[in-house]
PDB file with one MODEL, atoms N, CA, C and O in Angstrom:
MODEL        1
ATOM      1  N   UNK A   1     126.870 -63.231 109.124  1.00  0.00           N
ATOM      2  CA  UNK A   1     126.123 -63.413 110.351  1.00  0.00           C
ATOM      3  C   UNK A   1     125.229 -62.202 110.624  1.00  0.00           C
ATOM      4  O   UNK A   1     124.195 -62.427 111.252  1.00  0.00           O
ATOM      5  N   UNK A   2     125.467 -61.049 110.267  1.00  0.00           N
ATOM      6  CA  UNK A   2     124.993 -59.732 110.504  1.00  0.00           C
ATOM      7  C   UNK A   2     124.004 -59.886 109.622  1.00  0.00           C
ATOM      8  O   UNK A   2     122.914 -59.453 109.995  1.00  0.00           O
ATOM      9  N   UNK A   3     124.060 -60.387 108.532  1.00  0.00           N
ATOM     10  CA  UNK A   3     123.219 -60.390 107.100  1.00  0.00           C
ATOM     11  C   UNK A   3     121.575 -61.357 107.961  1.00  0.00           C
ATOM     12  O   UNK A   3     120.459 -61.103 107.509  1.00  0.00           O
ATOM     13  N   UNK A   4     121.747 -62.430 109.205  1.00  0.00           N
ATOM     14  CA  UNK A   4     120.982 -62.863 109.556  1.00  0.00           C
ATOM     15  C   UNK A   4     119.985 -62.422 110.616  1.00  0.00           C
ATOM     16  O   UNK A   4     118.987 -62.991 111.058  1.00  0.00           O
ATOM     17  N   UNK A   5     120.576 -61.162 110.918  1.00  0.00           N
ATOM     18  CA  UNK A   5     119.571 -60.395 112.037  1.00  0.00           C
ATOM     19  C   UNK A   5     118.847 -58.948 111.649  1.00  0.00           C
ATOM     20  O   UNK A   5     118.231 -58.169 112.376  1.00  0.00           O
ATOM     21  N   UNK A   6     119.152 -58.884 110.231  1.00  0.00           N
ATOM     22  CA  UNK A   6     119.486 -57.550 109.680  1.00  0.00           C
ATOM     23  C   UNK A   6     117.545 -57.117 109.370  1.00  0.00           C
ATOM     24  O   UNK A   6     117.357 -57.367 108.180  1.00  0.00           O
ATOM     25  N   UNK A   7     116.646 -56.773 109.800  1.00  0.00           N
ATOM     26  CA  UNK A   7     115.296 -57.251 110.246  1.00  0.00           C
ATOM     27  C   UNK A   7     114.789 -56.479 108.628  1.00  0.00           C
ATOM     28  O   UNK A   7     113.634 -56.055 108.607  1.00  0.00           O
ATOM     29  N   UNK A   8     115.708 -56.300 107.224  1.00  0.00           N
ATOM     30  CA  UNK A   8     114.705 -56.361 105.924  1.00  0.00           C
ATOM     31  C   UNK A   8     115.608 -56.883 104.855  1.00  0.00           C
ATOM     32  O   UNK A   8     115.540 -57.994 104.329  1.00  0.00           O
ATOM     33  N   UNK A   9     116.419 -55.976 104.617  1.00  0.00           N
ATOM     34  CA  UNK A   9     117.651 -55.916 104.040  1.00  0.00           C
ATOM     35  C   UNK A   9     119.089 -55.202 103.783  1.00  0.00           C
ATOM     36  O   UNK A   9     119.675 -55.110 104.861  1.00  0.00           O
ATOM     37  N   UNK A  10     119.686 -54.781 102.937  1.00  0.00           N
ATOM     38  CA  UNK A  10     120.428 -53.797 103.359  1.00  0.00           C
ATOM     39  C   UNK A  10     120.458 -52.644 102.610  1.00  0.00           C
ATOM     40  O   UNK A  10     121.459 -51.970 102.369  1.00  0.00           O
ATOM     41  N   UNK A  11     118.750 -52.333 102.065  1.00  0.00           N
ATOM     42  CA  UNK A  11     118.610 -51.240 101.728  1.00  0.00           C
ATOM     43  C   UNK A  11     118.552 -49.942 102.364  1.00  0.00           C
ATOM     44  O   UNK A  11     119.053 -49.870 103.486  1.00  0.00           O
ATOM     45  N   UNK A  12     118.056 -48.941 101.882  1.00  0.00           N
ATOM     46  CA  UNK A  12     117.386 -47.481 102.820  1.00  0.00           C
ATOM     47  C   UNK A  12     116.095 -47.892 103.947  1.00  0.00           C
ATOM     48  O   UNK A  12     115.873 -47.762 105.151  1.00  0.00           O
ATOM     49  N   UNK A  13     115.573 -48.333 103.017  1.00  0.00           N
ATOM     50  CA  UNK A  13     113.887 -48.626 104.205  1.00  0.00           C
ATOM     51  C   UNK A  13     114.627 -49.668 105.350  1.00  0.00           C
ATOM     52  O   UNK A  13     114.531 -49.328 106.530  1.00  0.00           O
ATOM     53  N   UNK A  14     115.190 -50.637 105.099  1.00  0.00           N
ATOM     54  CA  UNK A  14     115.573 -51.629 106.475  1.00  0.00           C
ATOM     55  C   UNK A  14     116.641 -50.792 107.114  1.00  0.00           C
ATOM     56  O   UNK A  14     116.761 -51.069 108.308  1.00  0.00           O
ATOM     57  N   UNK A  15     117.466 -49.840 106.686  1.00  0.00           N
ATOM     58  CA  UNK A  15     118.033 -48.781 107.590  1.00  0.00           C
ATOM     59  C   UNK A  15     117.528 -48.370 108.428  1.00  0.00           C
ATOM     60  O   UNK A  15     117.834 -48.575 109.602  1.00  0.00           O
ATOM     61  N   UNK A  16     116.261 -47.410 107.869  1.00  0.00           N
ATOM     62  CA  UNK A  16     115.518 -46.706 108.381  1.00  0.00           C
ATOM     63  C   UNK A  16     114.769 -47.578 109.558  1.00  0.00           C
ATOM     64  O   UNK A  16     114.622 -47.433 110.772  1.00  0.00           O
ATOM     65  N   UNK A  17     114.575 -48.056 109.082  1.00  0.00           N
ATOM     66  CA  UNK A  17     113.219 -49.100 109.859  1.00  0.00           C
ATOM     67  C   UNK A  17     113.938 -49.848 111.463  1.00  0.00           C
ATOM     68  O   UNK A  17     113.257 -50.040 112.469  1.00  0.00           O
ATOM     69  N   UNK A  18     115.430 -50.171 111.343  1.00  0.00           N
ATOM     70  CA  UNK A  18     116.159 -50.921 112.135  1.00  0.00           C
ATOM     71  C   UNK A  18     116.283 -49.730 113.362  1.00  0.00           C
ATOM     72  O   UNK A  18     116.014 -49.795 114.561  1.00  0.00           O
ATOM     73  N   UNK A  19     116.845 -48.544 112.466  1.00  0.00           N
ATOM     74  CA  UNK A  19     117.354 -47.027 113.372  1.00  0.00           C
ATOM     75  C   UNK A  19     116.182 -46.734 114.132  1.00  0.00           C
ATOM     76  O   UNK A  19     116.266 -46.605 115.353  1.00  0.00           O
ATOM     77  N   UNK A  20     114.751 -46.578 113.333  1.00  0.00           N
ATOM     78  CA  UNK A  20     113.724 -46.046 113.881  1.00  0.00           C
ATOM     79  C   UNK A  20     113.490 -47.189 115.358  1.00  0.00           C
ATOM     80  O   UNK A  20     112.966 -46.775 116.392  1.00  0.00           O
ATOM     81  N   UNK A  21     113.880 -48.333 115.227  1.00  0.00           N
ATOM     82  CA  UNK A  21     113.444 -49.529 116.215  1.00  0.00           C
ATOM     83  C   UNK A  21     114.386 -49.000 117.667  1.00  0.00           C
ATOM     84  O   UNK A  21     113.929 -48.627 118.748  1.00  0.00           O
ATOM     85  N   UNK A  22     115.978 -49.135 117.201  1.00  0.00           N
ATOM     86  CA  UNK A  22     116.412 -48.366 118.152  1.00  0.00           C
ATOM     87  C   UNK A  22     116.426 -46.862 118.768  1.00  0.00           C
ATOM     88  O   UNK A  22     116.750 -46.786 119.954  1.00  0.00           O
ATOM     89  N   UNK A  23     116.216 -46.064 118.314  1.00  0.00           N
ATOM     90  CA  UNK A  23     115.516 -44.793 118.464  1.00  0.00           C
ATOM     91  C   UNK A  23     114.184 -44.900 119.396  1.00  0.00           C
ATOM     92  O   UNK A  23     114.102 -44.351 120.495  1.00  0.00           O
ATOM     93  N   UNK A  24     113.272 -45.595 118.873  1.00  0.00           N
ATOM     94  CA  UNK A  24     112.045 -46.399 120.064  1.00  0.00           C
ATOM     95  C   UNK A  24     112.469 -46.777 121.212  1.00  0.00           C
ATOM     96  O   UNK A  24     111.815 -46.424 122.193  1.00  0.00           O
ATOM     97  N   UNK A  25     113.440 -47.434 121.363  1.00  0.00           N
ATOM     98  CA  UNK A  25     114.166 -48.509 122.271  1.00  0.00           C
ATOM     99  C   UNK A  25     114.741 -47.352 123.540  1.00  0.00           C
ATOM    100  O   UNK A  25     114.619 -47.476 124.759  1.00  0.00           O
ATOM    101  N   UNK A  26     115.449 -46.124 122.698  1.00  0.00           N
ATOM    102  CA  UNK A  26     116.091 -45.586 123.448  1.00  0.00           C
ATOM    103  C   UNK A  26     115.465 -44.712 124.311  1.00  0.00           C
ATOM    104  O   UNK A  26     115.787 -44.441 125.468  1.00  0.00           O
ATOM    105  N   UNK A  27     114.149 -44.113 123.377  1.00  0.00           N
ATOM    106  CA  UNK A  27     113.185 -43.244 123.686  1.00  0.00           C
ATOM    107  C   UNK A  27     112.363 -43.574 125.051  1.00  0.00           C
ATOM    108  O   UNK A  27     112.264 -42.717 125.929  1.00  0.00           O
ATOM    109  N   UNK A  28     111.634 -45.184 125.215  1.00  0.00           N
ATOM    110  CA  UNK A  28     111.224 -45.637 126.074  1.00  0.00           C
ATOM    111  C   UNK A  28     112.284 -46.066 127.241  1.00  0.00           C
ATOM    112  O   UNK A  28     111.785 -46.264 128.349  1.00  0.00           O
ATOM    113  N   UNK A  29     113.500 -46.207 127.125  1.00  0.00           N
ATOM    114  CA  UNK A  29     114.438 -46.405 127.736  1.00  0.00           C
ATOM    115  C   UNK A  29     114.356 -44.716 129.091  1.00  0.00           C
ATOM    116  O   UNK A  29     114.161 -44.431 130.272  1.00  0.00           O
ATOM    117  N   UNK A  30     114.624 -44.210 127.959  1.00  0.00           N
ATOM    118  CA  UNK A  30     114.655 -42.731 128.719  1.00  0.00           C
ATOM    119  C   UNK A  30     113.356 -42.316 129.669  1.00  0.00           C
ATOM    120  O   UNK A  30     113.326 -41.775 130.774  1.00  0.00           O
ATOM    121  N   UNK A  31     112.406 -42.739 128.884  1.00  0.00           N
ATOM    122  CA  UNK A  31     111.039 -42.621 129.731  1.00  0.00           C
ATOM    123  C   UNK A  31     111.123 -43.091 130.836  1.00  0.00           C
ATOM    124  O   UNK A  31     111.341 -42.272 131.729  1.00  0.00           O
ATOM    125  N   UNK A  32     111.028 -44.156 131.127  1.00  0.00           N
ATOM    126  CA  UNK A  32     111.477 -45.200 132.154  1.00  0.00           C
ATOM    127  C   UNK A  32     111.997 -44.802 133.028  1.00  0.00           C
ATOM    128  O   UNK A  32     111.430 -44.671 134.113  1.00  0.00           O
ATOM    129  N   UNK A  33     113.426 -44.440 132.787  1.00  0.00           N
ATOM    130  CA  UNK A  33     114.242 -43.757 133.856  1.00  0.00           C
ATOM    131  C   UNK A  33     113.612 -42.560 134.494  1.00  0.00           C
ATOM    132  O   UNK A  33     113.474 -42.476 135.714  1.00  0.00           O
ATOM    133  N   UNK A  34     113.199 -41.555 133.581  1.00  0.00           N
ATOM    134  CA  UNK A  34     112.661 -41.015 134.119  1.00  0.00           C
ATOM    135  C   UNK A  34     111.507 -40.655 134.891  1.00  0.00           C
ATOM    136  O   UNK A  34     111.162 -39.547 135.301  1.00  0.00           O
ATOM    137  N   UNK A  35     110.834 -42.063 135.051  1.00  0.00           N
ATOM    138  CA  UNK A  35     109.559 -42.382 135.667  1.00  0.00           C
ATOM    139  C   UNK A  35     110.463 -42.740 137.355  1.00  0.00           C
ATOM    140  O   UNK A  35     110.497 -42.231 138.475  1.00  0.00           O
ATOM    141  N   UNK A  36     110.987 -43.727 136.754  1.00  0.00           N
ATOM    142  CA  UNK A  36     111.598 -44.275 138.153  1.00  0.00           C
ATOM    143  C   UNK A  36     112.006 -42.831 139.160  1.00  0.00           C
ATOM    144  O   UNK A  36     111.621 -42.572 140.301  1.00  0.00           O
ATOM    145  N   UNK A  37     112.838 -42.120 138.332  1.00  0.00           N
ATOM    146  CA  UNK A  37     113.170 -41.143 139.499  1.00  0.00           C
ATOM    147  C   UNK A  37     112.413 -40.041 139.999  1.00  0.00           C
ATOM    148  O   UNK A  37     112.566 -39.324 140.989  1.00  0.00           O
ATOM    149  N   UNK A  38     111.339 -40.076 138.851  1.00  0.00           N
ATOM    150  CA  UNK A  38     110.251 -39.113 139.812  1.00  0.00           C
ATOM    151  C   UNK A  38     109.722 -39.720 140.510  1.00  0.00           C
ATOM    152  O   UNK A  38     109.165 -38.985 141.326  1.00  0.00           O
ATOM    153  N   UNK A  39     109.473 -41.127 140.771  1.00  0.00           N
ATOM    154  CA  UNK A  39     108.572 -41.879 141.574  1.00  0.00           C
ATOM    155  C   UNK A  39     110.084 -41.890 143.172  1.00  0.00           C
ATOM    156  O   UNK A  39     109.837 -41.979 144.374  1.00  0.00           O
ATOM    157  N   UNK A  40     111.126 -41.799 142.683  1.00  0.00           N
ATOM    158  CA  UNK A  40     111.935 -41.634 143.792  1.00  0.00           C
ATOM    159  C   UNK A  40     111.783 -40.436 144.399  1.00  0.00           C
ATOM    160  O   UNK A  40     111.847 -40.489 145.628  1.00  0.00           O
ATOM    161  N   UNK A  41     111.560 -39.122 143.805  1.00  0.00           N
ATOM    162  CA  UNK A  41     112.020 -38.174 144.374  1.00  0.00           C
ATOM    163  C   UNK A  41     110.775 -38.073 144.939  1.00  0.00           C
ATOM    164  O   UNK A  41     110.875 -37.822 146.139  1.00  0.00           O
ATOM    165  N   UNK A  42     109.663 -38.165 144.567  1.00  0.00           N
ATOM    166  CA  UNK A  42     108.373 -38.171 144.991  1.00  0.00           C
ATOM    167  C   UNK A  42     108.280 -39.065 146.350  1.00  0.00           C
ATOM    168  O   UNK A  42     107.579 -38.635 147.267  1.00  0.00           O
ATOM    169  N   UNK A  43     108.900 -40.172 146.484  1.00  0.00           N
ATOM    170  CA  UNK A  43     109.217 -40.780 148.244  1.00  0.00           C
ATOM    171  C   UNK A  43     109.889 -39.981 148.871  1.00  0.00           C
ATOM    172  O   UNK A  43     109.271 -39.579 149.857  1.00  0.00           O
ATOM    173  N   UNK A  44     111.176 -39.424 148.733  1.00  0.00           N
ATOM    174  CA  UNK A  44     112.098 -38.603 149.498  1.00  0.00           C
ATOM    175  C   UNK A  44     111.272 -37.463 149.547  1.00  0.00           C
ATOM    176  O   UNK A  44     110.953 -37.370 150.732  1.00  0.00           O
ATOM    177  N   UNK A  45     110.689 -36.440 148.844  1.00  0.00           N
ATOM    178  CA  UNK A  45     110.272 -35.187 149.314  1.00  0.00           C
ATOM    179  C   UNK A  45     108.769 -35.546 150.230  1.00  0.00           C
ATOM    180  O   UNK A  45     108.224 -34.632 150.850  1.00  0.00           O
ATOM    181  N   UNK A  46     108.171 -36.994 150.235  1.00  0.00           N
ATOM    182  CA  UNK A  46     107.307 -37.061 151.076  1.00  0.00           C
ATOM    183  C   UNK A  46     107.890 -37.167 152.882  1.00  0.00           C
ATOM    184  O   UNK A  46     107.194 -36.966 153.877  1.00  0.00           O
ATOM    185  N   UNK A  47     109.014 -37.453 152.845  1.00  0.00           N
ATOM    186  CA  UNK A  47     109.945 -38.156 153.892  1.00  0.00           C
ATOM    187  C   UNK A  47     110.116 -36.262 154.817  1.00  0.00           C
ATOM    188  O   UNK A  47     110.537 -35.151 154.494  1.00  0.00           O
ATOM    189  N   UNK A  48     109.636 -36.758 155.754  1.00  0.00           N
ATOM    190  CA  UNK A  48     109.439 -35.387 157.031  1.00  0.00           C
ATOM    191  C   UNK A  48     110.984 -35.029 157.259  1.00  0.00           C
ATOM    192  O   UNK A  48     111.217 -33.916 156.789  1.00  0.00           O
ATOM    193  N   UNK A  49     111.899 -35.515 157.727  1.00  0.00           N
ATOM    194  CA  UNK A  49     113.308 -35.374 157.822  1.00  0.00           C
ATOM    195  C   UNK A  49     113.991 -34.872 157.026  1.00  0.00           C
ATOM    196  O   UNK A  49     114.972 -34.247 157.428  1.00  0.00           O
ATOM    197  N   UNK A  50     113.729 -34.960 155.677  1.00  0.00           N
ATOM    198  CA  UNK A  50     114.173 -34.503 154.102  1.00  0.00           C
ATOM    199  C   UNK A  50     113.086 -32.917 154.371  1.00  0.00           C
ATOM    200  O   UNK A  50     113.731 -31.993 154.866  1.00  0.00           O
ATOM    201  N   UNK A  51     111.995 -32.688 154.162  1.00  0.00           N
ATOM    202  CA  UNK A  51     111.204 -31.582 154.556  1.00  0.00           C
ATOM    203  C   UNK A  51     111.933 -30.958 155.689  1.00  0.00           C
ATOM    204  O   UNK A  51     111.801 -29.879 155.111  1.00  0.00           O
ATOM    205  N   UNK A  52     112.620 -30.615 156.834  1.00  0.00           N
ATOM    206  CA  UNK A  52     112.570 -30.235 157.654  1.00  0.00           C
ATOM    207  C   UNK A  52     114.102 -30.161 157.150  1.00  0.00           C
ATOM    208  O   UNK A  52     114.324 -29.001 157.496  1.00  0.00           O
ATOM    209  N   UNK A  53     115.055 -30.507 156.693  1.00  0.00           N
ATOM    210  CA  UNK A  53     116.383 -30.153 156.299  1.00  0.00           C
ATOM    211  C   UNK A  53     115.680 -29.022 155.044  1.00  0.00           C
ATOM    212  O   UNK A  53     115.835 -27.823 155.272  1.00  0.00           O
ATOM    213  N   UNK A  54     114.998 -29.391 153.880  1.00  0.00           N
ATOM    214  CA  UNK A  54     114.663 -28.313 153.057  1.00  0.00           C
ATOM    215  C   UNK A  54     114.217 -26.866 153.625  1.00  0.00           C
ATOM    216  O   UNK A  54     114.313 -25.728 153.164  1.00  0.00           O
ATOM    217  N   UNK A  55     113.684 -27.402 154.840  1.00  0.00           N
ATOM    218  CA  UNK A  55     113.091 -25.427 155.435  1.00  0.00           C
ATOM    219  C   UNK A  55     114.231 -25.236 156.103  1.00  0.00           C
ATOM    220  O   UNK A  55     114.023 -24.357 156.940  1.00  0.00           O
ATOM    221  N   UNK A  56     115.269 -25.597 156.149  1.00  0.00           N
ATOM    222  CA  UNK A  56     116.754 -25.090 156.763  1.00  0.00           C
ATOM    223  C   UNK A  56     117.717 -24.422 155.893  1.00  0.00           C
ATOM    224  O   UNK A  56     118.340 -23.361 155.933  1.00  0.00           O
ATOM    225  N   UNK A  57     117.599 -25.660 154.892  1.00  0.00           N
ATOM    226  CA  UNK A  57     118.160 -25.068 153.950  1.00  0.00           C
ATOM    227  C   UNK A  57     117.795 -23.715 153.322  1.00  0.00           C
ATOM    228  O   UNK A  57     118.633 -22.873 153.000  1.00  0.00           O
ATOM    229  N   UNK A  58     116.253 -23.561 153.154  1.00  0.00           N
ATOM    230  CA  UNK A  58     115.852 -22.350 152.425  1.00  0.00           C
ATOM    231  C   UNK A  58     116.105 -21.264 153.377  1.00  0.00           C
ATOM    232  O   UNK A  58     116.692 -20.268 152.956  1.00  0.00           O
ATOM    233  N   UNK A  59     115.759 -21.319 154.540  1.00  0.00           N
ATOM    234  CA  UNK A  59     116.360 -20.341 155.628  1.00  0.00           C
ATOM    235  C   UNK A  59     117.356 -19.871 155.589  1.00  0.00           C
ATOM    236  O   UNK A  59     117.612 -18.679 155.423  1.00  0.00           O
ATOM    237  N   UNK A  60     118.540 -21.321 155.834  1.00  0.00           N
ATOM    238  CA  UNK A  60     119.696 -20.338 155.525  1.00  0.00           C
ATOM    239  C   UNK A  60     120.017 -19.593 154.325  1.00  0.00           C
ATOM    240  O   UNK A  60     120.989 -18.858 154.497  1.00  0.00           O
ATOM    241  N   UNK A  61     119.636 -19.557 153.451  1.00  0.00           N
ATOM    242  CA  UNK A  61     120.010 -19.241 152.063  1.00  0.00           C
ATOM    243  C   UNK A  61     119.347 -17.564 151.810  1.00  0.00           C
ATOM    244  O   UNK A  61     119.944 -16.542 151.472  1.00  0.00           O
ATOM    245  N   UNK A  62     117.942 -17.780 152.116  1.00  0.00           N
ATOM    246  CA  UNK A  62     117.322 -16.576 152.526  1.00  0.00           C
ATOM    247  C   UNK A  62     118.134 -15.721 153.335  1.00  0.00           C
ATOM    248  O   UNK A  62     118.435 -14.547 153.117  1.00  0.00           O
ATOM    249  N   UNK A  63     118.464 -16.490 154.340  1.00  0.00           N
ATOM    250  CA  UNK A  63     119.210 -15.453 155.518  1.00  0.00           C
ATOM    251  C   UNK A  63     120.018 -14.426 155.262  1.00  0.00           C
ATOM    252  O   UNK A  63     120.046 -13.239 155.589  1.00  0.00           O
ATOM    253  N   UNK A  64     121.155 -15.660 154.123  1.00  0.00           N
ATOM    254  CA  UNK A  64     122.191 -15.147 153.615  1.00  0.00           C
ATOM    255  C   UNK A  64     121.878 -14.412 152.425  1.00  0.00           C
ATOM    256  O   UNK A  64     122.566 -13.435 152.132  1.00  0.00           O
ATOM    257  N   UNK A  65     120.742 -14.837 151.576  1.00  0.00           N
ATOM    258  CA  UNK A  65     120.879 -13.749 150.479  1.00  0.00           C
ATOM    259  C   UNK A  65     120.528 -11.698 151.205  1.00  0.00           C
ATOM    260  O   UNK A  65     121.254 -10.759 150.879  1.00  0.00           O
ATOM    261  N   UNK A  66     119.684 -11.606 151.853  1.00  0.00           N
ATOM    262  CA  UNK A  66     119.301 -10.574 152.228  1.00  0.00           C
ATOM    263  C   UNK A  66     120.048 -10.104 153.541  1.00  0.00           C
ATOM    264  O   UNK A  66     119.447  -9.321 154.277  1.00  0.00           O
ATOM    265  N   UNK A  67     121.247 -10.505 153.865  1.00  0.00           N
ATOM    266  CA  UNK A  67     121.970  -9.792 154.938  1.00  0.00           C
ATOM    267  C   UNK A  67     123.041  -9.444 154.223  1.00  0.00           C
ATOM    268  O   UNK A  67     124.015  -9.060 154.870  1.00  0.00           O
ATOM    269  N   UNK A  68     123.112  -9.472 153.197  1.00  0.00           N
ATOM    270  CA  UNK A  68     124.691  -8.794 152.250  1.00  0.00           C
ATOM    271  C   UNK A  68     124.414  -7.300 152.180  1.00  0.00           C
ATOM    272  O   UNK A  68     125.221  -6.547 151.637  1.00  0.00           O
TER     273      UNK A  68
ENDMDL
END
C-alpha cells in the first residue's frame, strides 16, 4: 500500500525528492505561523490599554533597576 503513494520509487532520488517535499511542507508551515503571530502581535501592540500597561511596566522595571 505504501509502494502506492511512494511519489517515484524506492530509490535515493524518490527519497530525496519525497523528504525535500516534506521539508517544503514544513518550511511553509513554519512561515505561516509565523506570519499569523506577527500579524497578532502587531493588533495587540496597536491596542492603547496593552501600550499603557507597557509604559508601566517599563517604569517599574526602570525604577527598580536604578534604586538598588
Amino acid at each position: 500500500m505504501l509502494l502506492a503513494f511512494w511519489p517515484l520509487d524506492w530509490s535515493c532520488s524518490g527519497f530525496c525528492f519525497f523528504s525535500f517535499l516534506i521539508f517544503a511542507w514544513f518550511g511553509w508551515a513554519a512561515c505561516s505561523a509565523a506570519e499569523s503571530a506577527a500579524d497578532l502581535a502587531k493588533k495587540a501592540l496597536q491596542n492603547e490599554a496593552v501600550q499603557e500597561i507597557g509604559k508601566d511596566a517599563v517604569a517599574s522595571w526602570l525604577e527598580s533597576f536604578f534604586m538598588k
